[in-house]
C-alpha positions as CSV (number, residue, x, y, z in Angstrom):
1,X,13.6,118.1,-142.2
2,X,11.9,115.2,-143.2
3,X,8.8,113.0,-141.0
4,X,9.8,110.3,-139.9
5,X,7.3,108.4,-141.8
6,X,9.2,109.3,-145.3
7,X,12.3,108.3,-143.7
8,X,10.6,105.0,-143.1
9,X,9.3,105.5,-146.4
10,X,12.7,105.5,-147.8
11,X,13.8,103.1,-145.8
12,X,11.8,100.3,-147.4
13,X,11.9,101.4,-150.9
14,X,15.6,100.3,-150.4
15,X,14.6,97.0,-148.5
16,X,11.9,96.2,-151.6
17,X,14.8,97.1,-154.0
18,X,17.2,94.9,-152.8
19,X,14.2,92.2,-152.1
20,X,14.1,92.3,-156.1
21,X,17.4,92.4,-156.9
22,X,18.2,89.5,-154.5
23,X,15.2,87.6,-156.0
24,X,16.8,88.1,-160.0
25,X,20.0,87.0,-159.0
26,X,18.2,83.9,-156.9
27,X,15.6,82.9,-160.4
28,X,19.8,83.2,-162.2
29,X,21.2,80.8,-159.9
30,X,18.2,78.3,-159.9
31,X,18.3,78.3,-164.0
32,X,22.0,77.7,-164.0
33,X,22.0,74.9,-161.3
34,X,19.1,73.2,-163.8
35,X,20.6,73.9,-166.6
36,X,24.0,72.1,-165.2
37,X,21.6,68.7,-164.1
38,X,20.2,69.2,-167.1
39,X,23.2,68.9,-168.7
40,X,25.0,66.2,-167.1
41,X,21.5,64.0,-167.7
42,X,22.6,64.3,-171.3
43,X,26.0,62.7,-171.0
44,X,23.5,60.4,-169.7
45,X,22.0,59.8,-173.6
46,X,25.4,60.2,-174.6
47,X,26.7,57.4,-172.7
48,X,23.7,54.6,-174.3
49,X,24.8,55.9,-177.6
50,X,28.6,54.9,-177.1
51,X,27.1,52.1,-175.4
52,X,24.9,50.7,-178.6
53,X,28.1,51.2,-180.6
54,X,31.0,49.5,-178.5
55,X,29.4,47.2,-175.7
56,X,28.2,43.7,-176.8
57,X,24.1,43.2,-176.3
58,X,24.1,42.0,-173.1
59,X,26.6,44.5,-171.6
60,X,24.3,47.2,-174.6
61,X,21.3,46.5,-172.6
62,X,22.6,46.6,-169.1
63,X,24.2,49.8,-169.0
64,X,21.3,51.1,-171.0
65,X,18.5,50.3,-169.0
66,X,20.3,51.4,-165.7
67,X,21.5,55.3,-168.1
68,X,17.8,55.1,-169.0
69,X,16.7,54.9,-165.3
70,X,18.9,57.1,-163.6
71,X,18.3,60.0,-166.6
72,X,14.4,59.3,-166.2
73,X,14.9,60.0,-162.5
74,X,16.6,62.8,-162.9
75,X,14.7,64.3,-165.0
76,X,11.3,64.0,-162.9
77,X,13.4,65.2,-160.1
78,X,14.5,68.4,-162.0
79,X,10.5,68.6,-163.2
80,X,9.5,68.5,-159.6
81,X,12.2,70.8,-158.9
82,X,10.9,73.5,-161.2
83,X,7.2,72.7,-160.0
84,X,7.9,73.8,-156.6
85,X,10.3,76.6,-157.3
86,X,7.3,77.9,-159.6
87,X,5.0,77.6,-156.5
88,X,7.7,79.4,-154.2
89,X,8.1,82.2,-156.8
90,X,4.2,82.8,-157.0
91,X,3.8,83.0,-153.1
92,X,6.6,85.5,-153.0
93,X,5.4,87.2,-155.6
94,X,1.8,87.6,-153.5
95,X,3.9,88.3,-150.2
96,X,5.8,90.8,-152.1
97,X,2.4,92.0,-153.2
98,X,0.9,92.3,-149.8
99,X,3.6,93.8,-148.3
100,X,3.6,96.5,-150.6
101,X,-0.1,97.2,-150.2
102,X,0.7,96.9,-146.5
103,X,3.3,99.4,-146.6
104,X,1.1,101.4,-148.5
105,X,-1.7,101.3,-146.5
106,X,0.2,102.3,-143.5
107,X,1.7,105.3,-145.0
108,X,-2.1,106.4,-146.0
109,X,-3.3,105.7,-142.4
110,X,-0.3,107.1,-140.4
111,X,-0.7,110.1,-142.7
112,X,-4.5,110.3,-141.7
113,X,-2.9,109.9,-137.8
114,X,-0.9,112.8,-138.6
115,X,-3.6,115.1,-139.6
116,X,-5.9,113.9,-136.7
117,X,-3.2,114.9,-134.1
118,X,-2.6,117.9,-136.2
119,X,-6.1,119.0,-135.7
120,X,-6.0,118.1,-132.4
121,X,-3.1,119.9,-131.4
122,X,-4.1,123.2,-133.3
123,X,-7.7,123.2,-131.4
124,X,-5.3,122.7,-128.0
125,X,-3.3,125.8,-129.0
126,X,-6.7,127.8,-129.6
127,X,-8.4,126.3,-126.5
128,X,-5.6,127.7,-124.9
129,X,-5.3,131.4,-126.1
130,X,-9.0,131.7,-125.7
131,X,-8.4,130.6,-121.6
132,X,-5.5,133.2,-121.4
133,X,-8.3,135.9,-120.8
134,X,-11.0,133.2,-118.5
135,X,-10.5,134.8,-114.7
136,X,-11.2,131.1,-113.3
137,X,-8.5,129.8,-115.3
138,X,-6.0,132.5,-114.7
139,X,-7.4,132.3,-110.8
140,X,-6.6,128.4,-111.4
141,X,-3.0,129.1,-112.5
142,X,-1.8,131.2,-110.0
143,X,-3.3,129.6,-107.3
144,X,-1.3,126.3,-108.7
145,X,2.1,128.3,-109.2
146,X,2.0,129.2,-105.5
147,X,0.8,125.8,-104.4
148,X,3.9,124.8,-105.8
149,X,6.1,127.3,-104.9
150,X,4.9,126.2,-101.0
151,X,5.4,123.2,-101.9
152,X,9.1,123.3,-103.3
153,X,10.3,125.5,-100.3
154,X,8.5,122.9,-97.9
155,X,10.4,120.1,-99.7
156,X,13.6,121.9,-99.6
157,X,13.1,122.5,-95.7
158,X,12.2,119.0,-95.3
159,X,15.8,117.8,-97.2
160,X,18.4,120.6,-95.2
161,X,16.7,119.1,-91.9
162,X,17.0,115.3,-93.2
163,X,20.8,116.2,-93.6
164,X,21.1,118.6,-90.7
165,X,20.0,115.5,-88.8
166,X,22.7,112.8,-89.7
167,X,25.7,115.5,-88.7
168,X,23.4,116.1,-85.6
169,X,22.5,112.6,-84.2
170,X,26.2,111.4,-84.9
171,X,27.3,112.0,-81.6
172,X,24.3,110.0,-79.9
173,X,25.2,107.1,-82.2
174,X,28.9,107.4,-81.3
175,X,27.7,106.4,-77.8
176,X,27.5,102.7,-77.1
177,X,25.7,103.5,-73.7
178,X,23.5,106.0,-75.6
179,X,22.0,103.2,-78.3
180,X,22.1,100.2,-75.6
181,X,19.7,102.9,-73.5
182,X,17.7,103.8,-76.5
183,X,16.8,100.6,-78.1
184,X,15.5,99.3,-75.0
185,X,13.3,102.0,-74.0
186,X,14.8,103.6,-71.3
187,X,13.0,106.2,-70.0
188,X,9.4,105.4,-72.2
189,X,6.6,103.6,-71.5
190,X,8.4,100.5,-73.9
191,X,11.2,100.1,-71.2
192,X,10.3,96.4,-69.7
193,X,13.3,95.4,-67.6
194,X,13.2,95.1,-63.5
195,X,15.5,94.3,-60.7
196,X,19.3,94.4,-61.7
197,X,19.1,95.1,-64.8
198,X,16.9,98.4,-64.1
199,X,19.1,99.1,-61.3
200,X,22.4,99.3,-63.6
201,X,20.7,100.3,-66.7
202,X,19.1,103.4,-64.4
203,X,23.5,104.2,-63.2
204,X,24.3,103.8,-66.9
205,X,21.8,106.6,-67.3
206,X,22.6,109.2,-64.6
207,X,26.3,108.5,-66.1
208,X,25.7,109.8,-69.0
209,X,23.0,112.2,-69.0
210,X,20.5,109.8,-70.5
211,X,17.3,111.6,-69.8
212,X,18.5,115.2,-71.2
213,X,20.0,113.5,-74.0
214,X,17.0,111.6,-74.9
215,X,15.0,114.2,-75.8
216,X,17.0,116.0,-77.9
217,X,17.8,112.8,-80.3
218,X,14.3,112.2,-80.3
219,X,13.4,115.1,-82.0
220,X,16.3,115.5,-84.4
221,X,14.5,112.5,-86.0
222,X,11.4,113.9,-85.3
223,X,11.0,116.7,-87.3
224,X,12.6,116.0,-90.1
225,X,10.3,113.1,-89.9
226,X,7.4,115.5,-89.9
227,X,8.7,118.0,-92.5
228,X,8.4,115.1,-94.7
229,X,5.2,114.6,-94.2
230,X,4.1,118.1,-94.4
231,X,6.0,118.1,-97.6
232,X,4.0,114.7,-98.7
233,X,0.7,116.7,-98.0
234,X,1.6,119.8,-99.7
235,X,2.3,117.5,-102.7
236,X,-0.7,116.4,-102.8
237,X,-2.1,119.5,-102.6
238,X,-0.4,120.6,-105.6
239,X,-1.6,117.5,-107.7
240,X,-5.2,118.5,-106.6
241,X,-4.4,122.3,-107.7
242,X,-2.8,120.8,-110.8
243,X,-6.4,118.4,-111.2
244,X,-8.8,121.4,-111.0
245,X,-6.7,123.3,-113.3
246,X,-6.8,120.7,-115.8
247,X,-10.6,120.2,-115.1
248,X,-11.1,123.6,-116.4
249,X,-8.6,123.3,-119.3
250,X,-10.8,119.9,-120.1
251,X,-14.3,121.6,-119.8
252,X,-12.8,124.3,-122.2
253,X,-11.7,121.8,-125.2
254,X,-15.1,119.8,-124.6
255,X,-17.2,123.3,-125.5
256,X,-14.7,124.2,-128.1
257,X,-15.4,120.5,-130.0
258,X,-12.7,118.8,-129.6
259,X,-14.1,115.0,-128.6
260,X,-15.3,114.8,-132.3
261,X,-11.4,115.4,-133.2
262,X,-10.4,113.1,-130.6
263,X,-12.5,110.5,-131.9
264,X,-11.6,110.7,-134.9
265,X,-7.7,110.5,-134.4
266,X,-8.4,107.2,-132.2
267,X,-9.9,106.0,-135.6
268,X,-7.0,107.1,-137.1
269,X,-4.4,105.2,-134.6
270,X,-6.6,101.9,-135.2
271,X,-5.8,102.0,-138.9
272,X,-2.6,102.7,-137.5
273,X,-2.4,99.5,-135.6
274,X,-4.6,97.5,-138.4
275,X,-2.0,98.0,-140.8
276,X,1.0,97.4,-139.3
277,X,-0.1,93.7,-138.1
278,X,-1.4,93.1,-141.4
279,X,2.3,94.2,-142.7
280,X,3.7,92.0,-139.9
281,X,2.1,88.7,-140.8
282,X,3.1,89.0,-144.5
283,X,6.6,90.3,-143.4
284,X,6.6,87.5,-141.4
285,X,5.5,84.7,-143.7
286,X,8.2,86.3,-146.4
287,X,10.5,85.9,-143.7
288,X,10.6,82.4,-143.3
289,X,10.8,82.1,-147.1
290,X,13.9,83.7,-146.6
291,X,15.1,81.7,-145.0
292,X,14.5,78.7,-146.3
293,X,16.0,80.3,-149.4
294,X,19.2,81.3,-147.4
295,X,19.7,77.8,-146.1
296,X,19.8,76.8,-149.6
297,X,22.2,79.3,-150.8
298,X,24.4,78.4,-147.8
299,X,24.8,74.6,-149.2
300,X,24.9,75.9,-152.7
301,X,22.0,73.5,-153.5
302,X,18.3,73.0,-152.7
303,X,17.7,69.3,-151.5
304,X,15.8,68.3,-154.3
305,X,18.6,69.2,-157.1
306,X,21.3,68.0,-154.7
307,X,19.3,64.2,-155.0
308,X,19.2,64.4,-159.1
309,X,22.7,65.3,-159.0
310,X,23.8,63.0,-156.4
311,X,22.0,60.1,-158.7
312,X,24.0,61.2,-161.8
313,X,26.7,61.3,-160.4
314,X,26.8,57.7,-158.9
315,X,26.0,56.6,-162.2
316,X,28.7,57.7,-164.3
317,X,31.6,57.1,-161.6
318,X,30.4,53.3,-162.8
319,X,34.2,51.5,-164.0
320,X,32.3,50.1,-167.6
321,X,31.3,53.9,-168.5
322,X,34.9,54.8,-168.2
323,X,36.2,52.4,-170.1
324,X,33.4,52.8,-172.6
325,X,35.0,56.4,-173.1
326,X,38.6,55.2,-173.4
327,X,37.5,52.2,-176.0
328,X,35.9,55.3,-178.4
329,X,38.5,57.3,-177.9
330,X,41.4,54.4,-178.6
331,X,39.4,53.5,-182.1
332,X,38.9,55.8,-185.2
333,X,35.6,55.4,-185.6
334,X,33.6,58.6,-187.1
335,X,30.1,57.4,-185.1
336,X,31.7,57.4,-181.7
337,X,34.5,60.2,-182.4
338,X,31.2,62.2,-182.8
339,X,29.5,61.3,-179.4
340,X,32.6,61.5,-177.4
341,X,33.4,65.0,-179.0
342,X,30.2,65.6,-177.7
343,X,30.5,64.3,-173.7
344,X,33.2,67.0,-174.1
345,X,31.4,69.5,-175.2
346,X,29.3,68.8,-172.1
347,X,32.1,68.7,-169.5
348,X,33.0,72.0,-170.5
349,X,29.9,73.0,-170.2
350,X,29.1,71.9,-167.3
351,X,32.1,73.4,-165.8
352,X,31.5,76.6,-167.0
353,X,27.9,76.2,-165.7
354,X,29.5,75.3,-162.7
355,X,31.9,78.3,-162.1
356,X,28.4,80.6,-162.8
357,X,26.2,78.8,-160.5
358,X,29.2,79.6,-157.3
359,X,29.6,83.1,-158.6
360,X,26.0,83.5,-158.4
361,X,25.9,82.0,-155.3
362,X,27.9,84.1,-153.3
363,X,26.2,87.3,-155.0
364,X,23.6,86.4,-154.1
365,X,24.5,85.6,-150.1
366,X,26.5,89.0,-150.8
367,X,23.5,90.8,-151.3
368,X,21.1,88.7,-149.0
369,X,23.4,90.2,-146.2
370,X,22.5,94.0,-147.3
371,X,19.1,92.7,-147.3
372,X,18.8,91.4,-143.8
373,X,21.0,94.8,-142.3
374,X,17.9,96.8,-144.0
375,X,15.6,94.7,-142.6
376,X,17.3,95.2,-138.8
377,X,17.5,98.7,-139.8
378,X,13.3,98.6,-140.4
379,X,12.6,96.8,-137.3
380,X,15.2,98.8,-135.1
381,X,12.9,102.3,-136.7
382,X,10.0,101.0,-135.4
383,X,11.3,99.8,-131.9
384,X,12.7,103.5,-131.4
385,X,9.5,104.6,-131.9
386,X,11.3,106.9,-134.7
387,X,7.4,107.2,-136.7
388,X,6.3,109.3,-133.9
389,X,4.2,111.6,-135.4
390,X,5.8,114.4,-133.5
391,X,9.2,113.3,-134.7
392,X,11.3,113.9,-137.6
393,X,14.9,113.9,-138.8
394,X,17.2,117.1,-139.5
395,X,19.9,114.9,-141.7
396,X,17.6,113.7,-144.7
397,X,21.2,113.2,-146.7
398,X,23.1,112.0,-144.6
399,X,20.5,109.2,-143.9
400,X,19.8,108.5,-147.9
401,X,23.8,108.3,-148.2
402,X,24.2,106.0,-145.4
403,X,21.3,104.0,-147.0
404,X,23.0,103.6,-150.3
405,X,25.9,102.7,-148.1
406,X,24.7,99.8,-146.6
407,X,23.1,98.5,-150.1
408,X,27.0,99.3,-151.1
409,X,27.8,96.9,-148.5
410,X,30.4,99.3,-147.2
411,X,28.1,100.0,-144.4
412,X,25.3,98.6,-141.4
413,X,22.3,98.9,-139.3
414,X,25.1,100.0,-136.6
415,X,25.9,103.1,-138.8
416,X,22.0,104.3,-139.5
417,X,20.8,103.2,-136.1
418,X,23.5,106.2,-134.9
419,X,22.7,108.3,-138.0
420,X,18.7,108.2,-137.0
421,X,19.6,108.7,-133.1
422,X,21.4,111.7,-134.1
423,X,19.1,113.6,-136.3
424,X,16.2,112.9,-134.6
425,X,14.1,115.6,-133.4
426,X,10.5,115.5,-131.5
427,X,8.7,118.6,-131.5
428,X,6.8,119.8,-129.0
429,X,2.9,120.0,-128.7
430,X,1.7,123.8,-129.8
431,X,0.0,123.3,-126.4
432,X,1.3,122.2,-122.8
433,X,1.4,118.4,-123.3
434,X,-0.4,118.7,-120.2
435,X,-3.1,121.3,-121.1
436,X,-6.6,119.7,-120.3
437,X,-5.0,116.5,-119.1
438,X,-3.1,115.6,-122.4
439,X,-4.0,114.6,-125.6
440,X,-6.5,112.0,-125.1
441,X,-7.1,109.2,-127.6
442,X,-10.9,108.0,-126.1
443,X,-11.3,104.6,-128.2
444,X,-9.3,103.2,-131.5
445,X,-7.2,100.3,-131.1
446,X,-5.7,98.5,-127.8
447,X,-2.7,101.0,-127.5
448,X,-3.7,103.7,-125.5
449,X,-7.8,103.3,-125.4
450,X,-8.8,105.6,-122.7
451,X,-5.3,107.2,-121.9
452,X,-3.4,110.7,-122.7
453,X,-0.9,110.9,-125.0
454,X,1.3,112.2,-122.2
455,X,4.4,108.9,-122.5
456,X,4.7,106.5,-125.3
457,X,2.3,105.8,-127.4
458,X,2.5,103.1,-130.0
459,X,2.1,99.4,-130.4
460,X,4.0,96.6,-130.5
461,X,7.3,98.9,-131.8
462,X,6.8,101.4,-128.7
463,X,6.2,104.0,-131.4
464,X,4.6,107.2,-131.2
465,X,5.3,109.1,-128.1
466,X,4.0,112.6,-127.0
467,X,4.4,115.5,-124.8
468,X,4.9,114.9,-121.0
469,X,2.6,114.5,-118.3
470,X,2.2,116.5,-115.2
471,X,3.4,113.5,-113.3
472,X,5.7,111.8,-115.6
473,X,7.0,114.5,-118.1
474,X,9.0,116.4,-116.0
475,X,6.5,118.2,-114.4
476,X,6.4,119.8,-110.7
477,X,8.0,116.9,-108.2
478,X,8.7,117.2,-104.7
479,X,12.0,115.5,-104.8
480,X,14.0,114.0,-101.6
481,X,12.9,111.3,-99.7
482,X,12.0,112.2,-96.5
């Protein structure tokens, strides 16, 4: 059985491996696409050397100045193309940086959390062998057990009679004359009516037996009315019993020191909480490089390399370039032969460029897809509160297998959401998780400050839940409603 802070553990060495990977095959594809600009801005130079040979001076100059421009602007476009890549690489770099020190940090301090609660847990346990031999606490117990016991028998009394009384009052209801007689009143104080209508109302009465019949219903709703409220109060009584008992139980940890442990795992759940906002906000920021890297993926090219391009390409769809080419190619010239040889050279280049830069390309969204199933797979292990430090997992392989499977791409955050729901285990508390109230974290961060560990405890993720309570956890309930 692993925790499940080294599933988590494992969980993100996989996410920051496929991170890298993702981010080699993304440096590949931005090298290829400049080397491919790069290349097409020399057919640029190739084109003003054909044109010095075969154009006459004005024509020379003309298609030289505007090759000259275009290639100039390409080429600071490419420049400030590699500038900013260099800037995006260095603040992923950091991100990547912080998020491993993040992760890092949180794996220190949730181990810290675990040894806190640990300590707390094991001084419960003692607290309560030592109170197994205390008469008060024993007194305390048994006096609680039978308050329940009353309790649960007055409760179960209280339910027959709440369904003893719809079979009994079903006849009364059945009667028209009956509930016409008993919603006004008849025969109590509350009856208003005078003249006729008391005369008929008073032969609708001796018709039917009204006035023995009256009492009767009345106190089939009555007393189960009653029951229920005796039940209510011997409730209550049993959360008092259960109060005292847990005073005693509290006293008890107090002299055997456990505040100072307490205190010290609310410290513990701070760092807790510390840490994961600080990994948030760098998870965060890396996010939305993400995505602005995945928009660019998606159209193939960033906007920036899509402009040089889109300027070089307008320039040699120009009618006198392509007849520049055909003239060198019609004479036998050794000069131009050479430079058009050349501009071949670079078209097949470029297209095998080309056919590396889509291959790439789709790699990479390949791969960004296994990235963002491990990253819904992190966030989804948080939310289920699955780094509860009670918790743990049975089916360690099965979860590393499924974890290569989804880097594989064969596999998704549907498959190791049901793989972690499965294998999933919370231990108990050595102690009651209601002994002494509950495990109490008196200060630390803004999670539970003041409260017992009795339901979920955690932050933002819902994460680390306990033991029950005596009122939540499946403790002693009256049931019914009465």
């Amino acid at each position: 059985m692993i925790s499940g802070r080294e599933a988590l553990s494992s969980l993100q060495k996989a996410l920051t491996s496929a991170r890298r990977d993702e981010d080699r095959l993304v440096a590949m594809l931005n090298s290829a696409a400049e080397e491919a600009a790069r290349l097409r801005a020399s057919q640029a130079d190739a084109y003003r050397a054909l044109a010095r040979i075969r154009l006459d001076e004005i024509s020379r100059d003309d298609v030289s100045q505007k090759l000259d421009s275009v290639e100039r602007a390409a080429l600071e476009l490419l420049d400030k193309r590699k500038a900013s890549l260099a800037r995006a690489a260095e603040t992923r770099q950091e991100l990547m940086t912080r998020i491993a020190q993040a992760q890092a940090t949180r794996a220190e301090a949730v181990a810290r959390l675990e040894a806190a609660l640990d300590a707390v847990d094991d001084q419960r346990e003692r607290t309560q062998a030592r109170l197994e031999s205390d008469e008060a606490w024993v007194a305390q117990r048994r006096k609680l057990s039978h308050a329940k016991d009353v309790a649960r028998g007055a409760a179960e009394k209280a339910e027959r009679s709440e369904a003893e009384k719809a079979e009994k009052t079903r006849p009364y209801e059945a009667d028209r004359l009956f509930v016409y007689l008993w919603k006004r009143g008849f025969g109590t104080p509350a009856y208003r009516r005078s003249g006729l209508v008391r005369y008929f109302d008073g032969r609708i009465a001796r018709l039917i037996g009204y006035e023995e019949a009256r009492p009767n219903y009345f106190m089939l709703n009555e007393i189960p009315l009653r029951l229920g409220e005796h039940a209510a109060r011997l409730a209550e009584d049993v959360e008092t019993e259960a109060q005292h008992l847990a005073d005693i139980e509290r006293t008890a940890l107090e002299d055997d020191g456990i505040v100072p442990l307490e205190t010290a795992l609310g410290e513990a759940e701070a760092h807790v909480f510390a840490a994961e906002e600080q990994l948030a906000g760098a998870e965060r920021a890396l996010a939305e490089l993400d995505a602005d890297e995945h928009a660019a993926l998606v159209d193939g090219l960033d906007p920036i390399l899509r402009q040089a391009l889109d300027l070089l390409g307008e320039a040699f769809a120009r009618e006198d370039l392509r007849e520049l080419q055909r003239r060198a190619q019609a004479t036998a010239t050794p000069e131009d032969d050479r430079i058009v040889a050349r501009l071949r050279e670079i078209e097949m280049t470029i297209k095998r460029v080309d056919s590396q830069v889509e291959e790439t390309r789709k790699t990479a969204l390949d791969l960004a897809k296994k990235r963002t199933e491990l990253e819904r797979s992190t966030d989804n292990f948080r939310t289920k509160g699955y780094d509860d430090p009670f918790g743990g997992f049975v089916n360690e392989r099965v979860i590393a297998q499924v974890i290569g499977g989804i880097l594989g791409g064969v596999l998704s955050s549907r498959d190791l959401e049901k793989v972690l729901r499965d294998g999933f285990q919370r231990r108990p508390p050595k102690a009651p998780g209601n002994f002494g109230g509950g495990i109490k974290v008196p200060g630390g961060s803004p999670w539970g400050r003041g409260k017992s560990m009795g339901g979920s405890w955690g932050g933002k993720s819902g994460g680390f839940r306990t033991g029950g309570s005596m009122r939540g956890g499946g403790g002693f309930r009256t049931g019914g409603k009465f």
